[in-house]
VMD Tcl script that draws the C-alpha trace (Angstrom):
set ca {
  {-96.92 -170.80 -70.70}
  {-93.70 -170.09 -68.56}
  {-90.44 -171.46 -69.39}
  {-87.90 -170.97 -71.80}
  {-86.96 -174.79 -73.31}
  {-88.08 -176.19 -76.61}
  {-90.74 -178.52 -76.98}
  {-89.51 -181.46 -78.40}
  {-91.17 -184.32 -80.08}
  {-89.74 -188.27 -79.04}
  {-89.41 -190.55 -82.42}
  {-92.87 -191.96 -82.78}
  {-91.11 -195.63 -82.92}
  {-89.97 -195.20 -79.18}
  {-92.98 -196.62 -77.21}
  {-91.88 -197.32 -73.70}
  {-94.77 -199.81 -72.85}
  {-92.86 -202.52 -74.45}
  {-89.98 -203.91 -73.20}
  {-88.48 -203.21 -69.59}
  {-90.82 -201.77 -66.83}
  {-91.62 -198.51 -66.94}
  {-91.10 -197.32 -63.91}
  {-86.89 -198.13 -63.93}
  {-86.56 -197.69 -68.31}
  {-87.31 -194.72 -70.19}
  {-87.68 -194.20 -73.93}
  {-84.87 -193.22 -76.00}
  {-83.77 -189.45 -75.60}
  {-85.88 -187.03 -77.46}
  {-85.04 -185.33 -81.06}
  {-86.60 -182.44 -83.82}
  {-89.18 -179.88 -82.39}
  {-93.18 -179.52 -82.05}
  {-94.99 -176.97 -83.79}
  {-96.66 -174.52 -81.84}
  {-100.24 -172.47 -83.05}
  {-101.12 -169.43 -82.06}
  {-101.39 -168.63 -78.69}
  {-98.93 -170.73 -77.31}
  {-101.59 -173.67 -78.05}
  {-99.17 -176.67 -78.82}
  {-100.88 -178.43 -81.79}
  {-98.98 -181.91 -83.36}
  {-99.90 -184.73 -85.27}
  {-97.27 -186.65 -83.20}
  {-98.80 -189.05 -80.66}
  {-95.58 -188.56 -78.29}
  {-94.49 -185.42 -76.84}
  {-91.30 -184.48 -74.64}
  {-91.82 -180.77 -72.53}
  {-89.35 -182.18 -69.93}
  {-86.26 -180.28 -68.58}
  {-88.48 -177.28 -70.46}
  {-88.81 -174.52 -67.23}
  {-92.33 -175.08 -66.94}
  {-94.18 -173.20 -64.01}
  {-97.96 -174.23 -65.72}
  {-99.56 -175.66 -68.27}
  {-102.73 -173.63 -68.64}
  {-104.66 -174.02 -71.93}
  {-101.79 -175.35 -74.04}
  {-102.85 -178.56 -75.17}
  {-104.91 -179.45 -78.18}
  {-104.09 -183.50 -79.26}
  {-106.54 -185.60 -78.88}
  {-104.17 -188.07 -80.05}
  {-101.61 -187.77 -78.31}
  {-100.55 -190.74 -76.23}
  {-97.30 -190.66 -74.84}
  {-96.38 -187.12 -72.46}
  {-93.23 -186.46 -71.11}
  {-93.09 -183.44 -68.18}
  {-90.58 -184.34 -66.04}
  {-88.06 -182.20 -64.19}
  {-90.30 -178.95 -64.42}
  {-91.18 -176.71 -61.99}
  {-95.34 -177.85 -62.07}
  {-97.68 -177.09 -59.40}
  {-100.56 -178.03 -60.23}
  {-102.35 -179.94 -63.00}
  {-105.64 -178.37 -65.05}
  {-108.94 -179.67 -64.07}
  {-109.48 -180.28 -67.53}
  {-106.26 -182.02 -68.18}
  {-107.16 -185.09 -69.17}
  {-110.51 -184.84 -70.75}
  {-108.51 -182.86 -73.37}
  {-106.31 -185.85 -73.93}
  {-108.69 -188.63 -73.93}
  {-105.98 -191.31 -75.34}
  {-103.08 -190.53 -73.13}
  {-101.57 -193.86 -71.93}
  {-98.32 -192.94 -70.84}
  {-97.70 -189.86 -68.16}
  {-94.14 -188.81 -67.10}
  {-94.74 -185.99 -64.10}
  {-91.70 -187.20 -61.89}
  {-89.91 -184.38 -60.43}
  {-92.08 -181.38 -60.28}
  {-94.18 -179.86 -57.41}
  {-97.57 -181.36 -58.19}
  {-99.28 -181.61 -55.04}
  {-102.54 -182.94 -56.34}
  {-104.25 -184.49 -59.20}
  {-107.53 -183.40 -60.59}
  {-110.39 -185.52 -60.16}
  {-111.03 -186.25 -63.81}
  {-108.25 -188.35 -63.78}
  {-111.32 -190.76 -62.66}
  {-113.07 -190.48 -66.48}
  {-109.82 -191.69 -68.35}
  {-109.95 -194.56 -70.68}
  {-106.74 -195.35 -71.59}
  {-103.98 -194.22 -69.23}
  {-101.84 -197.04 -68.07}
  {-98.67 -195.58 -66.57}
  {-98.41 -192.59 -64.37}
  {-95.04 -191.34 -62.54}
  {-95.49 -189.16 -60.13}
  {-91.90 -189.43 -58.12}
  {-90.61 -186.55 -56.16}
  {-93.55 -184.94 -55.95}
  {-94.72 -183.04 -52.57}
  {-98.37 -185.21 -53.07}
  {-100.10 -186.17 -49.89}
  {-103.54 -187.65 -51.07}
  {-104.52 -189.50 -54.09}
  {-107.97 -188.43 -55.20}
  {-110.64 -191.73 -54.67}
  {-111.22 -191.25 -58.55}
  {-107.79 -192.84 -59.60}
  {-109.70 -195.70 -58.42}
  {-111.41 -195.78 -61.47}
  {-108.96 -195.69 -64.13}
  {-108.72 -199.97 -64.34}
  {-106.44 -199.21 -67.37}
  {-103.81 -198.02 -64.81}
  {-100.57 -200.79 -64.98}
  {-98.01 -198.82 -63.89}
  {-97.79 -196.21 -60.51}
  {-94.38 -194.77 -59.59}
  {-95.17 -192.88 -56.37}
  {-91.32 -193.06 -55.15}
  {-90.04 -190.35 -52.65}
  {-93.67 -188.90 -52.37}
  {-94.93 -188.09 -49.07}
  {-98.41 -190.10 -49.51}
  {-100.72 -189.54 -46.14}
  {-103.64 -191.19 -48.45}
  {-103.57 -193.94 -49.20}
  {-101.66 -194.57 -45.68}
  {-98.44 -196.72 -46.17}
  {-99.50 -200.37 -45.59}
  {-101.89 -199.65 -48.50}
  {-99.18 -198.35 -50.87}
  {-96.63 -201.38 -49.50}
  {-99.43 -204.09 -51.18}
  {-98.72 -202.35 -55.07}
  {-100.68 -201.23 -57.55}
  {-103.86 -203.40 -57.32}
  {-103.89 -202.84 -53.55}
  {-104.19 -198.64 -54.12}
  {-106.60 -198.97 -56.49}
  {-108.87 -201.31 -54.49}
  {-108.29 -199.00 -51.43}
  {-109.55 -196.06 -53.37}
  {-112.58 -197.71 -54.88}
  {-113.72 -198.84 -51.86}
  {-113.24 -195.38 -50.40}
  {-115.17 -193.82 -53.18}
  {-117.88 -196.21 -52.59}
  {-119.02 -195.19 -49.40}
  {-122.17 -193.05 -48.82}
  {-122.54 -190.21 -48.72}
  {-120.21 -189.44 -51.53}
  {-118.42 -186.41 -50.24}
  {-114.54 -186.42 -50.32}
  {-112.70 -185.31 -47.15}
  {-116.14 -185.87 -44.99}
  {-114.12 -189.17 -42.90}
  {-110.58 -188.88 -41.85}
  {-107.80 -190.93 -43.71}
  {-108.00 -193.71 -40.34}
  {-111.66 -194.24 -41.21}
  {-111.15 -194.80 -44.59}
  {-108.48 -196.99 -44.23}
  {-110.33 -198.55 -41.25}
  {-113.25 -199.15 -44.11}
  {-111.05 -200.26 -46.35}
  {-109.67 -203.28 -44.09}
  {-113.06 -204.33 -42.79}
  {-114.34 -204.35 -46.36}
  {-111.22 -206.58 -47.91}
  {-111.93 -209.06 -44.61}
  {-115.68 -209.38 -45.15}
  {-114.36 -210.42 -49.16}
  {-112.11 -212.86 -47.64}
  {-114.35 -214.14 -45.27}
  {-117.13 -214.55 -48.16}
  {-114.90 -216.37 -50.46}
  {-114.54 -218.71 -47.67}
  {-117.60 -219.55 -46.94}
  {-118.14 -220.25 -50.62}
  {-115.59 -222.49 -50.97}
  {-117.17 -224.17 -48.15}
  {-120.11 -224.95 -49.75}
  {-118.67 -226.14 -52.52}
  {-116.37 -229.03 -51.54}
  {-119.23 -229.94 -48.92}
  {-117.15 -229.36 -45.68}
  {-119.68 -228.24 -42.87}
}
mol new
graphics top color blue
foreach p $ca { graphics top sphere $p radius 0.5 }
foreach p [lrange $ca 0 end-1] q [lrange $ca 1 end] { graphics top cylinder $p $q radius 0.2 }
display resetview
């Protein structure tokens, strides 16, 4: 691991998914230190842990807490996330990433369980992977000052519930292989798909107050 902060550990009474939104109030500024193993593994009973402002370049194989549900990784100097990343913290819910220089997420983001708010602003990210689609937990999506080609911008305008529609529907079409249709098509999909819903829940509600 590259950088030359401390790794700090946030009170375990701060939980930032109560209260104010999460996207404009963070949790109390961090205090006291995280033990490290051997190896520059990072190993804590602590559910919450603050690398921010810590010189990160990577993250490698550092992480070993299963538990661990609150991560704070802002203002590093990140490029890229492990493919791994978050099957080896299955309970994450909370995911600070804002300014780094992600410019993708891995696709296992698609297998989480739990995560419900991910910041990702001031990021160089293009494209959101269809698999984010998947993680329903997801409540909270900060994608400010990130140059997003995909989802295109009227998508990302509609919030949260739009982007996550958007990529389901995307990930839904056959045959499954990412990057074989342009981001036009997709999005063209994507609006024919949300009409056809429209136009069925019309017709059903039709048929049910008898007007013909």
């Amino acid at each position: 691991m590259d950088g030359s902060g401390s790794h700090k550990l946030r009170p375990a009474a701060a939980d930032p998914e109560r209260g104010s939104s999460p996207v404009s109030s963070m949790p109390a500024a961090p205090s006291g230190e995280a033990p490290q193993g051997a190896q520059g593994l990072i190993l804590s009973s602590s559910s919450i842990l603050d690398l921010s402002q810590s010189g990160l370049h990577q993250l490698g194989e550092i992480f070993r807490i299963p538990n661990l549900k609150q991560l704070h990784l802002q203002r590093n100097a990140l490029c890229e996330i492990p493919t791994d990343f978050f099957q080896l913290l299955p309970n994450l819910t909370w995911l600070d990433l804002r300014c780094n220089r992600i410019r993708a997420l891995p696709s296992g983001i698609g297998a989480h369980k739990h995560l419900k708010t991910l910041l990702l602003e001031r990021n160089p990210i293009k494209t959101l992977p269809v698999e984010l689609g998947h993680v329903t937990t997801l409540r909270a999506l900060n994608l400010r000052h990130c140059p997003l080609e995909f989802p295109a911008r009227p998508v990302v305008q509609k919030g949260l519930g739009a982007i996550l529609a958007f990529l389901q529907a995307c990930a839904a079409q056959q045959p499954p292989r990412r990057g074989s249709a342009s981001p036009e098509r997709l999005l063209l999909h994507y609006l024919r798909r949300s009409s056809e819903v429209k136009m069925q829940r019309l017709e059903a509600a039709v048929v049910l107050t008898g007007v013909t």
